[in-house]
C-alpha positions in Angstrom: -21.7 -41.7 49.1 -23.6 -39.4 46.7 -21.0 -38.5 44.7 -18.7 -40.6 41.8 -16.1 -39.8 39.6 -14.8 -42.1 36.9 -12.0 -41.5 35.1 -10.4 -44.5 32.7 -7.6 -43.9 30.4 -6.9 -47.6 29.2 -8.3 -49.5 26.8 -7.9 -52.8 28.3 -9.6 -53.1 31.5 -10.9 -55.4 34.0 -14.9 -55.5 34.0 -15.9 -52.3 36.4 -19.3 -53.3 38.2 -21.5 -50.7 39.3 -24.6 -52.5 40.9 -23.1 -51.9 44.1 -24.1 -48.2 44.0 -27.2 -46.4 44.3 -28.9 -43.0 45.2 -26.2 -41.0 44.0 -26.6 -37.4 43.4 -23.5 -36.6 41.0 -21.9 -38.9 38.6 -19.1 -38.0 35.9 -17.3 -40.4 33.9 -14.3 -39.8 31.5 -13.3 -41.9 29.1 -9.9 -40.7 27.8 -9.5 -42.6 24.8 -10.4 -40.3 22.1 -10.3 -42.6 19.1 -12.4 -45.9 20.4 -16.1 -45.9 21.6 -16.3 -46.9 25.4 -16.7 -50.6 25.6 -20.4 -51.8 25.6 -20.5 -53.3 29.5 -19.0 -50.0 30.8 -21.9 -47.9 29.0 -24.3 -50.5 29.8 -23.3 -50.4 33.8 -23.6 -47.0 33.7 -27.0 -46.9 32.4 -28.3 -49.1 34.9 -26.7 -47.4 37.9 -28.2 -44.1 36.4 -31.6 -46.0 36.6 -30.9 -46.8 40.3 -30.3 -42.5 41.3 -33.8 -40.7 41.2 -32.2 -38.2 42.5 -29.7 -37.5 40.5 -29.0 -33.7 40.2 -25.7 -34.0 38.3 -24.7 -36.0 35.3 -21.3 -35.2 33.7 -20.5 -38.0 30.6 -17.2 -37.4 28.4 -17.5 -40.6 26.6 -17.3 -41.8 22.8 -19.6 -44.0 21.9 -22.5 -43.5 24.2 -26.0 -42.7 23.3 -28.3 -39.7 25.3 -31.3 -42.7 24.9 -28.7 -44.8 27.3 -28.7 -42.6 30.2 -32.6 -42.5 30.4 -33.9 -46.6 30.2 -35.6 -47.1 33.5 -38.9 -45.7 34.2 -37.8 -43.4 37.3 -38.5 -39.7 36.4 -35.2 -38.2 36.9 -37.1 -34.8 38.0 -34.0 -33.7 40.0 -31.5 -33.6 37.4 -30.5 -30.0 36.9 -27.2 -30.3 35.4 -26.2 -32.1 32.2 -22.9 -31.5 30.7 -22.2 -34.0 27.3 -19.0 -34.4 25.4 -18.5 -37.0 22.4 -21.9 -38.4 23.6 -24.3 -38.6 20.4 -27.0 -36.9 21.0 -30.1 -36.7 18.2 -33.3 -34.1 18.4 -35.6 -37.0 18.5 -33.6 -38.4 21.8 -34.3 -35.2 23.4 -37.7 -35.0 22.3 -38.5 -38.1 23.9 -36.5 -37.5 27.6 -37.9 -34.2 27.7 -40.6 -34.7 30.8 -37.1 -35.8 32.5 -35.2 -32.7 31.9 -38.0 -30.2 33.2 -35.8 -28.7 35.9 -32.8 -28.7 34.0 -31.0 -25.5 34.6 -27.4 -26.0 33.4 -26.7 -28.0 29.7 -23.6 -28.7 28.1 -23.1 -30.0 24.6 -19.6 -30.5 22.8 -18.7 -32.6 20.2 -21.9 -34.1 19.0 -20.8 -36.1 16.4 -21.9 -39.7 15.1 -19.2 -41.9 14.3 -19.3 -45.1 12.1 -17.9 -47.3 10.0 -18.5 -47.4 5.8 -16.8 -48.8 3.1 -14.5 -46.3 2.2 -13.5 -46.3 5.9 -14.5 -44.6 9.8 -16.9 -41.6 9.1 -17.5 -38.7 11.2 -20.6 -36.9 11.2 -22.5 -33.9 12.7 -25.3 -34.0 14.3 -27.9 -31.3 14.4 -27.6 -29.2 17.4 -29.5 -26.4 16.1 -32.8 -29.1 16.3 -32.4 -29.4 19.8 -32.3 -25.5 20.6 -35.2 -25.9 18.9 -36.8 -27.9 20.5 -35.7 -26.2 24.0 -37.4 -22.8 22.7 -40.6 -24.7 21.7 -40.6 -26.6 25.3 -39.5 -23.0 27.2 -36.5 -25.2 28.6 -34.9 -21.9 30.0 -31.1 -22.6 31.3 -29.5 -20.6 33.4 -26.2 -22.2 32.2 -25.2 -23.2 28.6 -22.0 -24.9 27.6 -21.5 -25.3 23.7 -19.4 -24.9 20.8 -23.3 -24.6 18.6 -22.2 -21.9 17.2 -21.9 -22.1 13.3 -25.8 -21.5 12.8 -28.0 -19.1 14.4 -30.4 -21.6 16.5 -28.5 -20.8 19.7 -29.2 -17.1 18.9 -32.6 -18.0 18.4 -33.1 -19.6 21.8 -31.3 -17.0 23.1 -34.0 -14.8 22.3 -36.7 -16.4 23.3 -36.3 -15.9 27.3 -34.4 -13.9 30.3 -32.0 -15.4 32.9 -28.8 -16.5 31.4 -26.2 -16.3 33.8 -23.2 -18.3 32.4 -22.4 -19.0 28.8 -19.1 -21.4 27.6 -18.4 -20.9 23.7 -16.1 -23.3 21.9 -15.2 -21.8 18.6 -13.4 -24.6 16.7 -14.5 -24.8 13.3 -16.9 -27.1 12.6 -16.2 -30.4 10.7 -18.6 -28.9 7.5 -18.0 -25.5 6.6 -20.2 -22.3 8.3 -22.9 -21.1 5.9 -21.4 -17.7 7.2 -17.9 -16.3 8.4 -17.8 -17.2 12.6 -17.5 -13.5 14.1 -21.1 -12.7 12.0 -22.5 -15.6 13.8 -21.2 -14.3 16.8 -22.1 -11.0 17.0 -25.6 -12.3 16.8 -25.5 -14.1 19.4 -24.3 -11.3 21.7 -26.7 -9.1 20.3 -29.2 -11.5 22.0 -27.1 -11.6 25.0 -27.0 -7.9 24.9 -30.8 -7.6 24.2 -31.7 -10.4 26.3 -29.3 -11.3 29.0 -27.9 -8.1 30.2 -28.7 -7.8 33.7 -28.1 -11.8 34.4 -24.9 -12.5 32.7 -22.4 -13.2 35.2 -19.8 -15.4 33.6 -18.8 -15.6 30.0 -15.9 -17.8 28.6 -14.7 -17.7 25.0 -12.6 -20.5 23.6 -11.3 -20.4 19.9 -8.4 -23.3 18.7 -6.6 -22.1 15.7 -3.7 -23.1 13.2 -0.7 -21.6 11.9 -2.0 -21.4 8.7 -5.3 -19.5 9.5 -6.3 -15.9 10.7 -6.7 -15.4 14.5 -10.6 -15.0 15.7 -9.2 -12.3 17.2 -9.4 -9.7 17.5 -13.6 -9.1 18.2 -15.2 -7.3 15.6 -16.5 -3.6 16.3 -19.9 -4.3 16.9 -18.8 -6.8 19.4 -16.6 -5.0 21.4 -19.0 -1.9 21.4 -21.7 -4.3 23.2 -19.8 -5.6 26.2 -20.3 -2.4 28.0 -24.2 -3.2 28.0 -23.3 -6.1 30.8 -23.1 -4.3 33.8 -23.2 -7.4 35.8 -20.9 -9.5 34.5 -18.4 -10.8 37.2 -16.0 -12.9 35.3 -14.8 -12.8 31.2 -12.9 -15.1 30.0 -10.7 -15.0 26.5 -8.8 -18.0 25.1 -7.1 -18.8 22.3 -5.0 -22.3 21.6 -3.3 -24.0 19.0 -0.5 -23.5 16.6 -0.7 -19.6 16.4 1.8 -17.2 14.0 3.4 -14.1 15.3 1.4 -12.1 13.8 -2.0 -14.1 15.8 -0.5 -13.6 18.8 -0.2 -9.6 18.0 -3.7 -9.6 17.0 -4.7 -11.3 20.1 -2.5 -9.0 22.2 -4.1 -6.1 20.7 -8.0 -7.7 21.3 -7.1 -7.8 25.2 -6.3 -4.0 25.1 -9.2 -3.4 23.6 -11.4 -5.7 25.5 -10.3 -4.2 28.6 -10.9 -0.2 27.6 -14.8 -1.1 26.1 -15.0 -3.2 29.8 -12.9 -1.7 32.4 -15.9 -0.8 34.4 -16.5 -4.7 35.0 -13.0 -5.2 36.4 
């Protein structure tokens, strides 16, 4: 076997050993319940059997309550990994720092919902974590993905590492809003961030997905701004786009939205 998927959705379960397995290659676990952390054993289990797969090329956690120093406690170099997708797993700059000599061929990264979660006195506390440190650090290192998965997009380090190399071919943007408020408005963010695409990533882009959850009570993303629609011509290349907006959105959203797609498709017909 080389590959393992792991999906739990109760809160109560029996003990699930692991030390049976070894010298897997892919390994994703789900943890589908949102508001506790996975329970210790399960997180620990799964840090040993990483320990036991040096040549792991695939490691796909959606878990709260797990730490990015878990996955890396053994002393096997983990030089294969090349795809790292994170979601709810807490993940600090000096973490990365410090696992960086494992993630040298890394070509694919996702990050989602970094967050550190913990109790005080007035009660359970949720707080950011700085993602824009470990862009950072990825543009220091020349860490150069070929595949990015985020929703780091209420500060301009991702369009600082975007500028800093060549060779992006697939970019994933969640556009929630972020649990502190953006020193500026989301769509200024954004069109600097595919002004380094544009500048940067032109030729390679080949996939770009969009993703924006709104309310009723809030203006639509949609639709892009000028400058944002009058750069997708530049990506000649560019095999798939993908637009999506979800949530509890007014009539007058789903007009706006509606009349982005029009749009979207006369600046980009060519890549249809």
């Amino acid at each position: 076997m080389q590959d393992i998927n792991i999906v739990i959705s109760q809160r109560d379960l029996p003990f699930l050993r692991l030390s049976a397995l070894s010298n897997l290659q892919r390994i994703y676990l789900e943890w589908k319940k949102p508001y506790y952390a996975l329970p210790t054993d399960l997180s620990s289990e799964l840090a040993k059997l990483i320990g036991r797969c040096p040549n792991l090329s695939c490691l796909e956690v959606n878990a709260r309550g797990m730490h990015f120093s878990h996955f890396f406690q053994s002393t096997l170099p983990h030089h294969s990994l090349e795809q790292l997708n994170l979601i709810e797993v807490e993940v600090s700059p000096e973490h990365v720092t410090q696992c960086l000599h494992r993630l040298r061929h890394l070509k694919t990264f996702g990050l989602r919902k970094n967050v550190l979660h913990f109790e005080s006195d007035s009660g359970r506390v949720t707080q950011n974590l700085s993602n824009g440190e470990i862009w950072s650090i990825f543009k220091k290192r020349k860490i150069e993905l070929n595949g990015i998965i985020t929703d780091s997009v209420h500060d301009d380090s991702l369009t600082s590492y975007l500028s800093s190399y060549q060779g992006l071919e697939r970019l994933t943007l969640y556009l929630g809003k972020p649990l502190a408020a953006p020193v500026e408005p989301d769509h200024l963010l954004l069109s600097r961030i595919f002004g380094a695409l544009a500048a940067h990533h032109a030729d390679s882009l080949l996939e770009l997905d969009l993703l924006a959850e709104t309310s009723a009570d809030e203006e639509a993303f949609w639709p892009f701004q000028e400058e944002i629609l009058n750069l997708l011509p530049a990506f000649a290349n560019l095999r798939g786009l993908g637009v999506t907006e979800w949530g509890a959105t007014s009539f007058q959203s789903v007009a706006a939205v509606q009349e982005s797609i029009v749009s979207i498709h006369i600046r980009s017909d060519h890549l249809i």
